[in-house]
N, CA, C and O atoms as a DFTB+ gen file, in Angstrom:
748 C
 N C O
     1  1      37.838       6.368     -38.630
     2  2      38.628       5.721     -37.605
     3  2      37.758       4.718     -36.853
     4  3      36.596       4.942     -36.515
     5  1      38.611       3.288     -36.562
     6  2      37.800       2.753     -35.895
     7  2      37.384       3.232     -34.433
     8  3      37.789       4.283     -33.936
     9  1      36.398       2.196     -33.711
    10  2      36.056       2.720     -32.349
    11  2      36.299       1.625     -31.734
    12  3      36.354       0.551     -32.332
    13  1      36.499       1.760     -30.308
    14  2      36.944       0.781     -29.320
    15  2      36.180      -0.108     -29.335
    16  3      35.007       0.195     -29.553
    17  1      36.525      -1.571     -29.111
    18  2      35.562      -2.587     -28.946
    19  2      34.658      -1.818     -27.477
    20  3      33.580      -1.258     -27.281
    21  1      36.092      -2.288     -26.539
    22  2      36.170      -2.450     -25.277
    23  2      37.211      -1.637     -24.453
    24  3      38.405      -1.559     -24.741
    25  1      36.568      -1.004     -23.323
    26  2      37.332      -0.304     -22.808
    27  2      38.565      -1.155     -21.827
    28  3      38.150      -1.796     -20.862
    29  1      39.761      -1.135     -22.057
    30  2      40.512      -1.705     -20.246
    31  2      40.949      -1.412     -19.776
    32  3      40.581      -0.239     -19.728
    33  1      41.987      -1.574     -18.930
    34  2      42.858      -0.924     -17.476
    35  2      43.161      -0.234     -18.420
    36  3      42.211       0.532     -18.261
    37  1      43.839       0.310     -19.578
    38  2      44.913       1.062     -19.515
    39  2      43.960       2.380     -19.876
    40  3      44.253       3.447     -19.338
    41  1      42.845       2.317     -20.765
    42  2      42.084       3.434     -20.493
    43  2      41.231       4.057     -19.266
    44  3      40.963       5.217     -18.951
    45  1      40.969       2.999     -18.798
    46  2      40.560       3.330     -17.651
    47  2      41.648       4.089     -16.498
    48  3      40.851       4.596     -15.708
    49  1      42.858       4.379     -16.067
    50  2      44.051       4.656     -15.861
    51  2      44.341       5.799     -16.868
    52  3      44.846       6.783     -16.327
    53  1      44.124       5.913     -18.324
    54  2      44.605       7.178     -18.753
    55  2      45.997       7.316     -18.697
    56  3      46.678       8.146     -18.096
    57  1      46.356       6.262     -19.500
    58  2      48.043       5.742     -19.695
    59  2      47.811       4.546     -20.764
    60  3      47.172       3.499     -20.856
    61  1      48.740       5.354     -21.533
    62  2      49.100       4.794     -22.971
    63  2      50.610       3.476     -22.969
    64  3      51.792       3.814     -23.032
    65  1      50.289       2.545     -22.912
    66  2      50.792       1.160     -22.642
    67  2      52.355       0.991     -23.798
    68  3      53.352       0.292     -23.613
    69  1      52.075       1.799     -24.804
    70  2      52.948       1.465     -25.961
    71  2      53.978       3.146     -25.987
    72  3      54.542       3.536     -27.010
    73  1      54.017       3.961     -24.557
    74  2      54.819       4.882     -24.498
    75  2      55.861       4.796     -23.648
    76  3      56.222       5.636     -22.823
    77  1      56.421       3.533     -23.937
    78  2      57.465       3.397     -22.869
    79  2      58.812       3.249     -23.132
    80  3      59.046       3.374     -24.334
    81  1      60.078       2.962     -22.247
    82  2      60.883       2.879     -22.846
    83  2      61.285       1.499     -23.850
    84  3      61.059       0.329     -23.541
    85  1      61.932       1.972     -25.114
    86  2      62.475       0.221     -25.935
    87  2      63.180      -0.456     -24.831
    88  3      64.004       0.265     -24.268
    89  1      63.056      -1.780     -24.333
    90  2      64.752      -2.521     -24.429
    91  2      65.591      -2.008     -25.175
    92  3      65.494      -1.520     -26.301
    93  1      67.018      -2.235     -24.007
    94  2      68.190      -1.490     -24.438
    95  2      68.799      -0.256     -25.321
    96  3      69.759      -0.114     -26.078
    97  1      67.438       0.793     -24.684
    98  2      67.730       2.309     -25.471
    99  2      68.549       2.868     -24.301
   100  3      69.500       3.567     -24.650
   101  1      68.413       2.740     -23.295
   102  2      69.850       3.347     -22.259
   103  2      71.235       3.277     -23.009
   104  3      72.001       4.198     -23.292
   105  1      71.341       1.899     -23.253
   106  2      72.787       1.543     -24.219
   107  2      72.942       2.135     -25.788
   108  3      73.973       1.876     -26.409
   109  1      72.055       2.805     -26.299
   110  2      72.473       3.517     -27.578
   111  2      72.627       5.231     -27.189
   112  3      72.912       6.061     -28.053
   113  1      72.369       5.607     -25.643
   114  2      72.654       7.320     -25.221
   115  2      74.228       7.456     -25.178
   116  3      74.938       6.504     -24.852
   117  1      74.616       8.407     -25.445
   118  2      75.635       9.137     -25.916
   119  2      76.618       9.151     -24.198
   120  3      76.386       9.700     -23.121
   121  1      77.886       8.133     -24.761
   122  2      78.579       8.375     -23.360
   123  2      79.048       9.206     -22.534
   124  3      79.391       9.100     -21.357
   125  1      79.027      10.401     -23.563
   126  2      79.302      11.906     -22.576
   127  2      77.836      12.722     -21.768
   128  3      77.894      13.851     -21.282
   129  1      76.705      11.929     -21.777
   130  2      75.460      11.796     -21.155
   131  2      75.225      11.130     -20.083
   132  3      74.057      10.741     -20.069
   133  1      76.041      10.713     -18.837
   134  2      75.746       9.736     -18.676
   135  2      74.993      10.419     -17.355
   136  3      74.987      11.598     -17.001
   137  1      74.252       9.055     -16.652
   138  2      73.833       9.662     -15.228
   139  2      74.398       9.433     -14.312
   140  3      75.375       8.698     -14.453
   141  1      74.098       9.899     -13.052
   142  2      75.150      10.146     -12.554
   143  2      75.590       8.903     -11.208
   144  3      76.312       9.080     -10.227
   145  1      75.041       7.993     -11.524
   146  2      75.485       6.329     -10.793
   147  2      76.147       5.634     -11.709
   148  3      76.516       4.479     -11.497
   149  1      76.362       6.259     -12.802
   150  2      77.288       5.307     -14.167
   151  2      78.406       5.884     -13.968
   152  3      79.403       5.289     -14.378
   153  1      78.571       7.118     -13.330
   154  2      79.989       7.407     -12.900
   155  2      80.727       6.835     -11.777
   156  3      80.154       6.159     -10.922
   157  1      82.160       7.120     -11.745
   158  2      82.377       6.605     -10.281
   159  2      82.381       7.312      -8.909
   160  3      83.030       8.343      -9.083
   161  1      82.085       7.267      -7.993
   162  2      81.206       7.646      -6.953
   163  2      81.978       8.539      -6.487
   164  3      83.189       8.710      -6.631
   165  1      80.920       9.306      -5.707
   166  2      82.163      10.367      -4.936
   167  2      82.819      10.207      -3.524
   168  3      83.764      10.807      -3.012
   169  1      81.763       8.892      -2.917
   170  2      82.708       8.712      -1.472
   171  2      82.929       6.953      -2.062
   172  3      82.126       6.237      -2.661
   173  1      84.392       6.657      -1.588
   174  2      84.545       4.790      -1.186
   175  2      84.913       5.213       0.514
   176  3      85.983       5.802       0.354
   177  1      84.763       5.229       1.328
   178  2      85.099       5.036       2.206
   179  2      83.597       4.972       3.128
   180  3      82.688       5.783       2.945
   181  1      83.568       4.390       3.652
   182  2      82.265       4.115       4.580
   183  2      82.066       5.432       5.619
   184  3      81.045       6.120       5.628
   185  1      83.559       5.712       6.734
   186  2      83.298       6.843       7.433
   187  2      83.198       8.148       6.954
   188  3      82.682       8.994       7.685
   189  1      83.752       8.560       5.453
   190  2      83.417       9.489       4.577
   191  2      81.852       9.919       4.387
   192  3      81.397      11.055       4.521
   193  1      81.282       8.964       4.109
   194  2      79.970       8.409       3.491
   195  2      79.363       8.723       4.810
   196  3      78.739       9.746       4.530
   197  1      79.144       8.487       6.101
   198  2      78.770       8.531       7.396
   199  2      78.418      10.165       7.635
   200  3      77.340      10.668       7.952
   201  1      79.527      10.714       7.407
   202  2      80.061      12.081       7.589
   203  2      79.070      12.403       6.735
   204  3      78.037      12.475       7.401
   205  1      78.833      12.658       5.476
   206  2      77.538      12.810       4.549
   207  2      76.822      12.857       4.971
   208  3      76.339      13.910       5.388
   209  1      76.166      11.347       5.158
   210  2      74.637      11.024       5.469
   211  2      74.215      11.922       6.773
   212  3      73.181      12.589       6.746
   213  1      75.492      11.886       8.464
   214  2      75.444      13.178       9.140
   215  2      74.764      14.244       8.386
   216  3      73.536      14.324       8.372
   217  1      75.354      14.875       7.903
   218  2      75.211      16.026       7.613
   219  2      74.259      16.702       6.948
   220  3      74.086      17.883       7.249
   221  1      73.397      16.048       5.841
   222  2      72.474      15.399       5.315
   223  2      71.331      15.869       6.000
   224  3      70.480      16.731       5.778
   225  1      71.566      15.037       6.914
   226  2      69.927      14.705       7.380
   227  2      69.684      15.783       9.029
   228  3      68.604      15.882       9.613
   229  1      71.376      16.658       9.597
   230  2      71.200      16.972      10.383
   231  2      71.507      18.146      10.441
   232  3      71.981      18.635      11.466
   233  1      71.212      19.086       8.928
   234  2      71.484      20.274       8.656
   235  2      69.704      20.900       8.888
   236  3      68.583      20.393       8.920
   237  1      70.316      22.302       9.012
   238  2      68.439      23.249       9.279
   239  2      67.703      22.820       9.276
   240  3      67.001      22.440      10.212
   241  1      67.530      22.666       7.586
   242  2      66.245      22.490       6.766
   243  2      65.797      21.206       6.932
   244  3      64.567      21.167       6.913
   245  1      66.551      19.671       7.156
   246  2      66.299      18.837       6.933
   247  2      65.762      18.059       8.767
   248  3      64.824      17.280       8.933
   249  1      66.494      18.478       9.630
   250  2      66.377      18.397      10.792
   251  2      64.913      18.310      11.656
   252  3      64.676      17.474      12.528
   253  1      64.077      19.284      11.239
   254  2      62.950      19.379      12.331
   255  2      61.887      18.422      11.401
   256  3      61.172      17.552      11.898
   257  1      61.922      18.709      10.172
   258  2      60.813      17.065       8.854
   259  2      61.683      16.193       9.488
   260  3      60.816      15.456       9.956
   261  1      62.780      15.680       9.887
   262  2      63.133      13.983      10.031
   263  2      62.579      13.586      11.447
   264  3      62.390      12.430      11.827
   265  1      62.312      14.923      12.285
   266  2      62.168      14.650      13.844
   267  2      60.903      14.113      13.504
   268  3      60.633      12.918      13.627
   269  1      59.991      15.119      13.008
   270  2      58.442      15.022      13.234
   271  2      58.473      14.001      12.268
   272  3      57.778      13.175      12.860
   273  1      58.802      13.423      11.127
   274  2      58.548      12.057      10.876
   275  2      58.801      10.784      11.908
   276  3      57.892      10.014      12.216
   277  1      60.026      10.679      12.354
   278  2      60.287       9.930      13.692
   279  2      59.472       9.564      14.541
   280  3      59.160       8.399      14.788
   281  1      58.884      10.989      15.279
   282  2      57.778      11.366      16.121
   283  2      56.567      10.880      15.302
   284  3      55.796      10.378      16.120
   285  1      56.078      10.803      14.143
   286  2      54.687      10.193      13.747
   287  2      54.701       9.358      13.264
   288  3      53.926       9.031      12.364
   289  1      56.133       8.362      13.977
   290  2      55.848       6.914      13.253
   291  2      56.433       6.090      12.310
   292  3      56.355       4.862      12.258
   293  1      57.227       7.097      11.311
   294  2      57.453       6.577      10.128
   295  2      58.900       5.359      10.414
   296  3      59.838       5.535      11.191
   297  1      58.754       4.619       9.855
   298  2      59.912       3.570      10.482
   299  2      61.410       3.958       9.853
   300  3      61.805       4.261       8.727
   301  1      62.053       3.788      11.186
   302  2      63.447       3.922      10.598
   303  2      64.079       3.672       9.330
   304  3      64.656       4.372       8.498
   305  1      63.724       2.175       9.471
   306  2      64.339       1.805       8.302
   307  2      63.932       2.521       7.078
   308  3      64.688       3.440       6.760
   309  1      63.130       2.357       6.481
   310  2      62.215       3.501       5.523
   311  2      63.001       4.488       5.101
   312  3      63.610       4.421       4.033
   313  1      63.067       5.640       6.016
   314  2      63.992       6.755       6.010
   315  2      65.498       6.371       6.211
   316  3      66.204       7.212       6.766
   317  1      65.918       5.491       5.918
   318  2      67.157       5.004       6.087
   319  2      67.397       4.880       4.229
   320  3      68.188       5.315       3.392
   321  1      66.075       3.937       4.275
   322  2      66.225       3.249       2.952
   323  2      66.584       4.596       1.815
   324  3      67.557       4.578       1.061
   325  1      65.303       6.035       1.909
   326  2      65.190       6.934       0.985
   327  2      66.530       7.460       0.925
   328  3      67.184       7.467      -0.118
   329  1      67.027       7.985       2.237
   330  2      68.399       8.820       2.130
   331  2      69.665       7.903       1.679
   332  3      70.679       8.403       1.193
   333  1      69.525       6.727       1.858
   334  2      71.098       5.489       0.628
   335  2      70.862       6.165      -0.236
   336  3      71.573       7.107      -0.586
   337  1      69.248       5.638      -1.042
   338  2      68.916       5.708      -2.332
   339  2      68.702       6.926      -2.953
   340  3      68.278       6.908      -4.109
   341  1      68.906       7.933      -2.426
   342  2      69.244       9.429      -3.053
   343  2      70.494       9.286      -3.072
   344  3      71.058       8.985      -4.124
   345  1      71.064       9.444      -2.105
   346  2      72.739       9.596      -2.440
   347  2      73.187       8.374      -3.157
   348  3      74.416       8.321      -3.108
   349  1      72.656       7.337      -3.825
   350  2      73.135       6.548      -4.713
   351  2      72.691       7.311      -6.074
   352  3      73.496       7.164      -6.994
   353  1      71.786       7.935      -6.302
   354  2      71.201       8.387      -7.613
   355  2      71.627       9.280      -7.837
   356  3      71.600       9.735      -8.981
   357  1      72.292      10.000      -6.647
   358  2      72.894      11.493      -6.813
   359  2      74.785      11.121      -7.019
   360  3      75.703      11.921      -6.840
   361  1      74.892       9.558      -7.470
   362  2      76.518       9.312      -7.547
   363  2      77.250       9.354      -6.347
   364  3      78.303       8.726      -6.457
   365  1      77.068       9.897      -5.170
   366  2      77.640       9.300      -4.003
   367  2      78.312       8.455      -3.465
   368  3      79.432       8.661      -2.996
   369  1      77.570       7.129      -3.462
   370  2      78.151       6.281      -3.511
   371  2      78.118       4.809      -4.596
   372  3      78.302       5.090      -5.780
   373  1      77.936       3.537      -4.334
   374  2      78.091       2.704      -5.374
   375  2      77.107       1.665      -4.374
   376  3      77.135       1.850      -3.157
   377  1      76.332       0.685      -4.897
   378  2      75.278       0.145      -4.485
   379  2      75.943      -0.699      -3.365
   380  3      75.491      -1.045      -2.273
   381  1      77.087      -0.920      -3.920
   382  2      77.665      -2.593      -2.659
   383  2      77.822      -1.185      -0.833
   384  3      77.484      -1.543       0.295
   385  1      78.328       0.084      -1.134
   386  2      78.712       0.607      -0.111
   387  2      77.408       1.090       0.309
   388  3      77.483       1.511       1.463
   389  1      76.129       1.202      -0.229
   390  2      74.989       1.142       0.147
   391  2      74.264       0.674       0.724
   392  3      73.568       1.235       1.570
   393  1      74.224      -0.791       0.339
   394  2      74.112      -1.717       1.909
   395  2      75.133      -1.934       2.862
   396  3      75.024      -2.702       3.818
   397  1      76.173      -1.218       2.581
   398  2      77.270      -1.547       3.672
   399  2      77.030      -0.259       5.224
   400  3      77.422      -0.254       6.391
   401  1      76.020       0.858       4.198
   402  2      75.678       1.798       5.033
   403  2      74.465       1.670       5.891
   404  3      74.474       2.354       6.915
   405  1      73.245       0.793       5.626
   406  2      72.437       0.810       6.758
   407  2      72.383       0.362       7.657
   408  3      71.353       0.651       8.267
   409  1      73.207      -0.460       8.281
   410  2      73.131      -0.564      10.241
   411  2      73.655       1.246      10.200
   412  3      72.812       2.119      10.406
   413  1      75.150       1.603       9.905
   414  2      75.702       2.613      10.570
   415  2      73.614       4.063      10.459
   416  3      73.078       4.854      11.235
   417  1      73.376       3.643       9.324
   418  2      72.525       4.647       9.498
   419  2      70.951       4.967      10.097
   420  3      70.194       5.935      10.169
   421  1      70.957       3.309      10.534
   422  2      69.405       3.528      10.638
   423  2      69.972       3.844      12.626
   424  3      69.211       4.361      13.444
   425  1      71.222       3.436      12.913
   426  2      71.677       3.858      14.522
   427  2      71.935       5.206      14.596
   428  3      71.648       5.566      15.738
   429  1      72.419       6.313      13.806
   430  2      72.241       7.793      12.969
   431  2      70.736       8.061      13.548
   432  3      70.246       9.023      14.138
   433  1      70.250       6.891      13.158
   434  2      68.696       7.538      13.214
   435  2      68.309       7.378      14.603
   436  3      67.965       8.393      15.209
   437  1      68.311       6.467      15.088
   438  2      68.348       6.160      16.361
   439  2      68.791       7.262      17.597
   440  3      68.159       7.568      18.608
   441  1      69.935       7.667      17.185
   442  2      70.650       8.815      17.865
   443  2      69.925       9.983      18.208
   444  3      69.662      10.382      19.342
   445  1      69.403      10.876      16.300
   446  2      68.429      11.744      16.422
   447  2      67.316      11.319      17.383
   448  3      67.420      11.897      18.465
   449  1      66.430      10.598      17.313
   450  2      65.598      10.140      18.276
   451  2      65.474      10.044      19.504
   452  3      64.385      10.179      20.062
   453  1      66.520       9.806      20.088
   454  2      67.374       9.930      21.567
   455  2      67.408      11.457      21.844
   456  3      66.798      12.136      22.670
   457  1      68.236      11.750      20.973
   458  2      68.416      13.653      21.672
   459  2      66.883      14.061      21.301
   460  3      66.350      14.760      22.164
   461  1      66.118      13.759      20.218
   462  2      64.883      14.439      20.657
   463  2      64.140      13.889      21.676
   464  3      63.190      14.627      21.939
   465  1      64.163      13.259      22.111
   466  2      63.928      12.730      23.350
   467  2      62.344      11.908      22.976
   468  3      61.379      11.941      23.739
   469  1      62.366      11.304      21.841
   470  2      61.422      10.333      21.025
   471  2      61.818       8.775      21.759
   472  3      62.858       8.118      21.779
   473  1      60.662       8.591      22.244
   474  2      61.320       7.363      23.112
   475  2      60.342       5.817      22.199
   476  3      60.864       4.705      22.128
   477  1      59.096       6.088      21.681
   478  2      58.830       5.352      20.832
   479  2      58.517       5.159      19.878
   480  3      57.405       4.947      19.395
   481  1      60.217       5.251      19.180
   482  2      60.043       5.100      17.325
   483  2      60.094       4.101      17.229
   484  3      60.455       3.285      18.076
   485  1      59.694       3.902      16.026
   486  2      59.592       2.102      15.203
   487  2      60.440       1.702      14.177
   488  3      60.762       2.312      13.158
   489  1      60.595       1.169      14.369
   490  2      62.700       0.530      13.481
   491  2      62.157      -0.110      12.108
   492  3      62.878      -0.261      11.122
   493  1      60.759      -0.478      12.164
   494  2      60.443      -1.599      10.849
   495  2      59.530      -1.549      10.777
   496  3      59.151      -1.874      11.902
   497  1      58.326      -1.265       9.950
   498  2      57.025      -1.733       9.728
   499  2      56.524      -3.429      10.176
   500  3      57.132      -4.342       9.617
   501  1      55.701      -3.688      10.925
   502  2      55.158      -4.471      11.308
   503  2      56.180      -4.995      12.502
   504  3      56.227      -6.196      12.771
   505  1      56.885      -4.158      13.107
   506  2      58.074      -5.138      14.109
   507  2      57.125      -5.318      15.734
   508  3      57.672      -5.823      16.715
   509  1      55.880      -4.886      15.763
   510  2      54.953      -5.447      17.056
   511  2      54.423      -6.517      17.051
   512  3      54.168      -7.159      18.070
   513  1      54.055      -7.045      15.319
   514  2      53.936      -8.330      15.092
   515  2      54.716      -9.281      14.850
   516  3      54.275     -10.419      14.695
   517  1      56.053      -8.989      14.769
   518  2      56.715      -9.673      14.233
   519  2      57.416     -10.508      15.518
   520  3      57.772      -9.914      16.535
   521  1      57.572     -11.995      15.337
   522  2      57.465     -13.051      16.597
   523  2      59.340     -12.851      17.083
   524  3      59.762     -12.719      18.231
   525  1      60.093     -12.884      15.910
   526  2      61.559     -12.893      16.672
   527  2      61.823     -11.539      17.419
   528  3      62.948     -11.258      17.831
   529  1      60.711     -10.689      17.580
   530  2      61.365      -9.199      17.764
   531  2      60.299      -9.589      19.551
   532  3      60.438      -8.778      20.466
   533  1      59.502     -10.650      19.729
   534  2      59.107     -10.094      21.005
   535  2      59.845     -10.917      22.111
   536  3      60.713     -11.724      21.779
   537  1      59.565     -10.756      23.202
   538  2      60.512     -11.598      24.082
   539  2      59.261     -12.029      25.106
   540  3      58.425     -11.300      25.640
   541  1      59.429     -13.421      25.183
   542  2      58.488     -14.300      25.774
   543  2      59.007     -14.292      27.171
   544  3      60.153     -14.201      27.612
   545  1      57.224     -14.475      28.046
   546  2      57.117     -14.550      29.250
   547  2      57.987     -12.550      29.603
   548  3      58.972     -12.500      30.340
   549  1      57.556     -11.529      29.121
   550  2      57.685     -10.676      29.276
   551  2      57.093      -9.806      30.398
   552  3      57.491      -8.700      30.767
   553  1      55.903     -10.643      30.938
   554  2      54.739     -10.053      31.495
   555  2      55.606     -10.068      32.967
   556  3      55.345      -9.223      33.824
   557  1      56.312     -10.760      33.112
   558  2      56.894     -10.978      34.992
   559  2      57.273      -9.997      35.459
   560  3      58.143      -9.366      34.859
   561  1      56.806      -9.571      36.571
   562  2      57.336      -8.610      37.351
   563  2      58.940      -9.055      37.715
   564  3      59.305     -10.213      37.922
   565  1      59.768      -7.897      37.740
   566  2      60.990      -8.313      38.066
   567  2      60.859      -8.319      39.725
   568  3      60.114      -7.546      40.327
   569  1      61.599      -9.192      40.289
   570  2      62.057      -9.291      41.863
   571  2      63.124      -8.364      42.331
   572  3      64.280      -8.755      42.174
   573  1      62.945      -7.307      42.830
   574  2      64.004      -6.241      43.623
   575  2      64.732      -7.005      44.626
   576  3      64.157      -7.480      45.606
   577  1      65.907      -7.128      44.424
   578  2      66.665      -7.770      45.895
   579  2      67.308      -6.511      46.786
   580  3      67.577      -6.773      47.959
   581  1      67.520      -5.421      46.392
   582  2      67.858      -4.794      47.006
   583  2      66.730      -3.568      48.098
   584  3      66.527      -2.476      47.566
   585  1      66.157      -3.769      49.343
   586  2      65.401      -3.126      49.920
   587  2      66.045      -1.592      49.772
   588  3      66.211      -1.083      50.881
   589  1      66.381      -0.875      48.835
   590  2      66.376       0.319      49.171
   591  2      65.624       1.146      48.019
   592  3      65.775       0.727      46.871
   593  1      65.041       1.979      48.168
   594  2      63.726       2.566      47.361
   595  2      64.278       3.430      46.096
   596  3      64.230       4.652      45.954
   597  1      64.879       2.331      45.113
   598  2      65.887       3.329      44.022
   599  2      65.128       3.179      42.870
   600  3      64.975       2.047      42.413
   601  1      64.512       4.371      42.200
   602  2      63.994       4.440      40.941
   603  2      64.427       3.634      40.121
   604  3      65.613       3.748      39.814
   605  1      63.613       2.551      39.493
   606  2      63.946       1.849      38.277
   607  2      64.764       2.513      37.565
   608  3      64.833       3.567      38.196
   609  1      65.395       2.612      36.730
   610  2      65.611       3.213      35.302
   611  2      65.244       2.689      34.108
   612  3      65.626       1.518      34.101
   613  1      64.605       3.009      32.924
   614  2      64.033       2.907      31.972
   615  2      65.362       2.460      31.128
   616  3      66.347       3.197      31.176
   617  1      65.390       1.430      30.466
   618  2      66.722       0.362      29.805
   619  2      65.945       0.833      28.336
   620  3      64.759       0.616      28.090
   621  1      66.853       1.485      27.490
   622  2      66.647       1.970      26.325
   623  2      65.833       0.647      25.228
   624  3      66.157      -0.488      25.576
   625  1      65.087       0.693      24.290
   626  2      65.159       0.016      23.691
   627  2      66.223      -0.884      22.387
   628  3      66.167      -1.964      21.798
   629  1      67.217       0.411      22.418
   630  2      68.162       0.136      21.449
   631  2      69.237       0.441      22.165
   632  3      69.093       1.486      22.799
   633  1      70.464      -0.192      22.325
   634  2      71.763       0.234      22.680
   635  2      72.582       1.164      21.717
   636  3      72.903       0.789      20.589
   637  1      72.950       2.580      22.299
   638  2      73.663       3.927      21.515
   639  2      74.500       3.393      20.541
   640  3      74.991       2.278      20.717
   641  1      74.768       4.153      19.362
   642  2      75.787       3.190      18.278
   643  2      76.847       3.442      19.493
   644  3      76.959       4.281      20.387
   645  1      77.495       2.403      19.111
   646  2      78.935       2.027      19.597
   647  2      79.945       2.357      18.116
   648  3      79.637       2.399      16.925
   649  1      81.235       2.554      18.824
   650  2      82.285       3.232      18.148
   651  2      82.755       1.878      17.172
   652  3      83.425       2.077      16.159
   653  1      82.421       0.762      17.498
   654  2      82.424      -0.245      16.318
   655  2      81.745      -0.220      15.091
   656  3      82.154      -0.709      14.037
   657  1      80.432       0.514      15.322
   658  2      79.591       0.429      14.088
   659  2      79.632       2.415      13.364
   660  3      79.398       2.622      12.173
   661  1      79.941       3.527      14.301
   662  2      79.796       4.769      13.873
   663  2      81.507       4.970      14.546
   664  3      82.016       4.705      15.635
   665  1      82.104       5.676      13.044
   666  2      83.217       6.200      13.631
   667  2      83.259       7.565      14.833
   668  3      82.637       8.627      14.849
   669  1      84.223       7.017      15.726
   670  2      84.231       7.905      17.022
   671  2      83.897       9.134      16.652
   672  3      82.923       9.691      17.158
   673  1      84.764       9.797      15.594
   674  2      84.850      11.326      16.072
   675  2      83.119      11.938      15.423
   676  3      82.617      13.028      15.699
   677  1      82.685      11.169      14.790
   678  2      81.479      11.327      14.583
   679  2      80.194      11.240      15.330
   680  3      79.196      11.958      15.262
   681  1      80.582       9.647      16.437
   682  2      79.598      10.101      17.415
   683  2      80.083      11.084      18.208
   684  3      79.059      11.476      18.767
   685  1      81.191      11.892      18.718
   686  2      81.115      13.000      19.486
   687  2      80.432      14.391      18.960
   688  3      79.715      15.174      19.583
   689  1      81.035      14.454      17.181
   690  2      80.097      15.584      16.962
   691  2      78.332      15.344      17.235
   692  3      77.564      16.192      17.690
   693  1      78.115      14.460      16.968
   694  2      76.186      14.004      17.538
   695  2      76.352      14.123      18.746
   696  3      75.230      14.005      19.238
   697  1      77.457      14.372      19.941
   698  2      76.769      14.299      21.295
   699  2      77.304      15.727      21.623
   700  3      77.245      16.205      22.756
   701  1      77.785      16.313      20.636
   702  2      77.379      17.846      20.935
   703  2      76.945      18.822      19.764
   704  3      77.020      19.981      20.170
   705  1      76.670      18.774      18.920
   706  2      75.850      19.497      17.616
   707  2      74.274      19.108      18.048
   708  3      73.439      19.955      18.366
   709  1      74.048      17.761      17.999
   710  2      72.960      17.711      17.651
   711  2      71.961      17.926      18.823
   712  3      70.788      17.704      18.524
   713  1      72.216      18.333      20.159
   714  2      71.378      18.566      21.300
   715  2      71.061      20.211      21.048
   716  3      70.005      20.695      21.456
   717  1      71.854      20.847      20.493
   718  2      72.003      22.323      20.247
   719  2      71.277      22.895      18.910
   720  3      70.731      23.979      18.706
   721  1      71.460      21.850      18.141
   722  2      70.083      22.121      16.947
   723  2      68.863      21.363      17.502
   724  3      67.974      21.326      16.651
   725  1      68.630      20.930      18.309
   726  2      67.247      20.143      18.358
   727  2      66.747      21.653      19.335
   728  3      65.704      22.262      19.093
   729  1      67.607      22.002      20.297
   730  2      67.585      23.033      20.873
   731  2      66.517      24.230      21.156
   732  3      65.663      24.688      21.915
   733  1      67.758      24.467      19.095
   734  2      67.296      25.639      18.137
   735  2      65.801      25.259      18.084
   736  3      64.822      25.923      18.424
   737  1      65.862      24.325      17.695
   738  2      64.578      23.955      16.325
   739  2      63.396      24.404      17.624
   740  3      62.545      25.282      17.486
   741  1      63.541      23.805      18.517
   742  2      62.127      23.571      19.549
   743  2      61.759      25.480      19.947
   744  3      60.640      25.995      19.950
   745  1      63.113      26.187      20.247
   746  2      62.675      27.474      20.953
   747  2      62.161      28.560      19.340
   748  3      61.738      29.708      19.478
């Protein structure tokens, strides 16, 4: 047998370059095989789909990993992005209602964050650098016109979903389920 001239990336890596899939061997698998985004989906309705992703991400097990990711940073969007793209692979839904789902979900996320009382999560990787996200001449002290000694209040960074973007009866179950599992989780 011959011997290698030369070693390259692909030995070096320990991955065999010529074990991959042919072009168009998906299209010769057997149609009663199929996976399960070649079928047709199990939610079309967006507030259906909502109700899911709820539930999803704000059951036991899944609840106190999404907080403490939140809490260390990980950007919304991100975790917005993973949970579409499971429930697209898992047949759920269909790619167009996939992007039709992340405003409603990365404000989902937003929500959790609020009742855990996470006041600085990050919506996007790099959004401290990023120039349309800062607001110029920020540094000014505001002018009080009113002489009476009333605690500022702290103006959220994000405004609560509104019933335009999350169907109603859904934000009410989040403004009473989810203060009662965050609750749980902490005692």
């Amino acid at each position: 047998m011959a011997e290698k001239i030369k070693e390259n990336q692909f030995d070096r890596q320990g991955v065999n370059p010529f074990n991959a899939s042919i072009p168009g061997e998906s299209l010769t698998s057997s149609p009663d095989m199929q996976k399960s985004w070649e079928r047709p989906p199990t939610y079309t309705n967006p507030d259906d789909c909502m109700e899911a992703v709820y539930l999803e991400i704000t059951n036991d097990e899944n609840l106190p990993g999404l907080v403490k990711m939140i809490d260390e940073g990980v950007p919304l969007d991100e975790i917005a992005q993973v949970v579409l793209y499971r429930g697209y692979t898992q047949g759920l839904w269909n790619p167009d209602l996939m992007l039709l789902l992340i405003e409603p979900t990365i404000y989902l996320l937003i929500a959790v964050a609020d009742y855990a009382d996470i006041k600085d999560y990050v919506l996007y990787d790099g959004e401290d650098e990023d120039p349309d996200g800062q607001i110029y001449d920020d540094n000014v002290e505001p002018i009080i016109i009113d002489d009476d000694n009333q605690e500022e209040k702290e103006t959220p960074r994000v405004e609560k979903p509104s019933k335009d973007v999350i169907n109603p009866s859904l934000l009410s179950r989040m403004e009473t389920e989810l203060p009662e599992k965050l609750n749980k989780e902490n005692s």
